[in-house]
N, C-alpha and C positions, 0 to 999 in steps of 0.2 A: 504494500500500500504506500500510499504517495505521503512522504513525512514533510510536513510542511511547518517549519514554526513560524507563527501568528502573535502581532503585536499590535496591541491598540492604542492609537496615538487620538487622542483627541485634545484640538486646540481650543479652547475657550477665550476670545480676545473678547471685550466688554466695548459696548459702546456710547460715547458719551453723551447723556439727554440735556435738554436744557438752554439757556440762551446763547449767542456766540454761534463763533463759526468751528465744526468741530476740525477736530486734527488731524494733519493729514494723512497721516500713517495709520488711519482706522480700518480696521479690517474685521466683515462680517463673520458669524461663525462657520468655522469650517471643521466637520468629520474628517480624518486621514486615517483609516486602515492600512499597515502598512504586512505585509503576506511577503516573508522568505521563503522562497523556492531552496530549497538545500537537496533536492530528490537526485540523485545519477541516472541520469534517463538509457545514461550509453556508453556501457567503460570506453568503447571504438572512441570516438570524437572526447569523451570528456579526460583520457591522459594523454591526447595531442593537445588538448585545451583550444581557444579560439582559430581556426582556421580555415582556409578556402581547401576545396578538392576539385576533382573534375568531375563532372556524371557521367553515366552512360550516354547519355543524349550529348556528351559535350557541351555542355553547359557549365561554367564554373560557380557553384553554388557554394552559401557560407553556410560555414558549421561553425557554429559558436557552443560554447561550453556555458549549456542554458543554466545548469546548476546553479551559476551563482547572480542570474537574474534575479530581480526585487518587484515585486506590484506594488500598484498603491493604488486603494480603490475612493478615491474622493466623490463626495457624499456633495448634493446642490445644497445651498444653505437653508439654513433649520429647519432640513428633511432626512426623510431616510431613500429618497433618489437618488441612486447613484449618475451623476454626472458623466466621469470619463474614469479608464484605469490607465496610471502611468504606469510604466516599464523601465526598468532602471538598473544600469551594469556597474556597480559601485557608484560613483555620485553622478554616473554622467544618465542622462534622460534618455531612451531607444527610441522612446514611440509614446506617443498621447493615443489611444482608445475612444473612440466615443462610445458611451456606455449606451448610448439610444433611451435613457430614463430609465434604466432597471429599476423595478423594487422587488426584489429578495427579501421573501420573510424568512424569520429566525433571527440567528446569533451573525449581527452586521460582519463579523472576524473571518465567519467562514463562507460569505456571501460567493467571491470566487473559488472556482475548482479548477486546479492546475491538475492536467491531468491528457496520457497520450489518448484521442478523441477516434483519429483515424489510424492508430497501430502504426506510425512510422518511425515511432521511437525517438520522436520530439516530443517534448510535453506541450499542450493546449491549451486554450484559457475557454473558460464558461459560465454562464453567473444565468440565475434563475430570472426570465422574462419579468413576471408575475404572478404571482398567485391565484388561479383563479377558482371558480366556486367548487369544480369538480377535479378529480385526478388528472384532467389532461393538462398536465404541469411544460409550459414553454419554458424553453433557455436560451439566452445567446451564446452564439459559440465565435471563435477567433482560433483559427489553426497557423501553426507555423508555416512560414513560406518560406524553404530555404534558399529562393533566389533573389527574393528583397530584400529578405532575414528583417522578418517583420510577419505582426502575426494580422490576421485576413478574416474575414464577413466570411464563414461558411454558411452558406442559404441551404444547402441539402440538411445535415442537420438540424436545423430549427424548422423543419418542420416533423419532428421528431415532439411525443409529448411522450414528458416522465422518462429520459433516457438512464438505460443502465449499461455501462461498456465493461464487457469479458475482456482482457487482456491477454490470457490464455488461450482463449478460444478465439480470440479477433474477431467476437459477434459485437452487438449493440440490439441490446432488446427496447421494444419501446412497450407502454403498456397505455392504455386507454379505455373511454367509454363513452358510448355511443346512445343519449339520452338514460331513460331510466332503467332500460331492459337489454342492452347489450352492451357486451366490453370484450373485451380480449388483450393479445400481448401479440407482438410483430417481431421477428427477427432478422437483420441486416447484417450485411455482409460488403465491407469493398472491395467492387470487383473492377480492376484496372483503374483505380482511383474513384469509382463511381459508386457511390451509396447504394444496395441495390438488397430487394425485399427476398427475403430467401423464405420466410415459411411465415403461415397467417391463422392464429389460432384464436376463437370469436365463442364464445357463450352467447346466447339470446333467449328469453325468457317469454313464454306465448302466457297470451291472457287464460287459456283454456290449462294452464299450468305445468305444459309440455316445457322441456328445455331442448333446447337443439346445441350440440356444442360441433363446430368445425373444424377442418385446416387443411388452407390451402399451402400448395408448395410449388417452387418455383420450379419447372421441367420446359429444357427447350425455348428456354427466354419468356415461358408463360404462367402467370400462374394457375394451378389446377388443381380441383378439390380431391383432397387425399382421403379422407375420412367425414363421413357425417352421422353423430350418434346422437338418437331422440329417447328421450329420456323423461318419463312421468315423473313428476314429484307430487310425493302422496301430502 
């Protein structure tokens, strides 16, 4: 599991009421979670440390020794919005994040999740959309790009609800529900870089109090019902 230690920095600077002009160095309140990455994603790249290679394609991409990247997930004033996450290689700044207005419920500390998203053995960044009323839990996701070496808007994942990523397995389950009588869990798979539905398995609940449970699988670039079992509940 991804060891990340978590420190909470919050600034409190006060401001001053009252007649006059105030001063100038006033500064509103501002949140700063500050998230060390300390994880070794890759003994390969992390005891050459910071460096370029060649790819296959010929491409010369950087490989940077992400380990000892920094987040910092700053918070809009006197909210729990996240604003933007900075990215930080000891004191110098990589990248500003636009956060898109996340709000992440829970413990603001563990708001992002660093963590390898598409199995290439870079770690990834993700932070929970919203909360909304049911299980279909959205997230934004940011994958490393090791040509800009900078991390990047992955649009295939977010539309992903309530994702759980196998490491081992190199799957990505998603799990969901579909109004008040059907839900299920979906399994993915990247294939040649492509997010791609490998097996689809659905509970649905009849008013006459049948259950129907399914699953479809992927054969042939299509997906096709593997099993269908109906089921009385007394």
């Amino acid at each position: 599991m991804m060891k990340i230690e978590l420190t909470l920095i919050v600034l409190l600077l006060s401001m001053v009421f009252g007649c006059g002009t105030p001063e100038a160095d006033e500064t509103p309140v501002v949140s700063e979670i500050t998230m060390n990455e300390t994880k070794d994603f890759s003994d390969d790249y992390e005891e050459e440390g910071d460096h370029d290679e060649l790819a296959e394609n010929g491409v010369v991409v950087h490989r940077p020794a992400i380990s000892s990247y920094q987040y910092k997930v700053i918070l809009k004033e006197e909210s729990e919005i996240v604003d933007r996450i900075e990215v930080y290689d000891g004191d110098q700044l990589l990248q500003t994040i636009d956060a898109r207005e996340a709000e992440p419920m829970g413990d603001l500390s563990d708001a992002l999740i660093i963590e390898d998203v598409n199995f290439d053995g870079y770690p990834d960044l993700r932070i929970m959309a919203f909360m909304p009323a049911g299980p279909n839990v959205p997230y934004y996701f940011w994958i490393w790009d090791s040509i800009s070496a900078s991390f990047k808007v992955d649009e295939q994942l977010e539309e992903l609800s309530a994702p759980e990523f196998d490491q081992e397995a190199q799957k990505i389950f998603s799990y969901w529900r579909d109004g008040c009588c059907r839900s299920g869990g979906d399994a993915y798979e990247f294939v040649e870089g492509v997010l791609t539905l490998m097996e689809s398995n659905s509970i649905e609940f009849l008013d006459d109090g049948r259950q129907i449970e399914s699953t479809y699988v992927l054969e042939e670039g299509t997906m096709k019902l593997s099993s269908s079992d109906t089921i009385v509940v007394e």
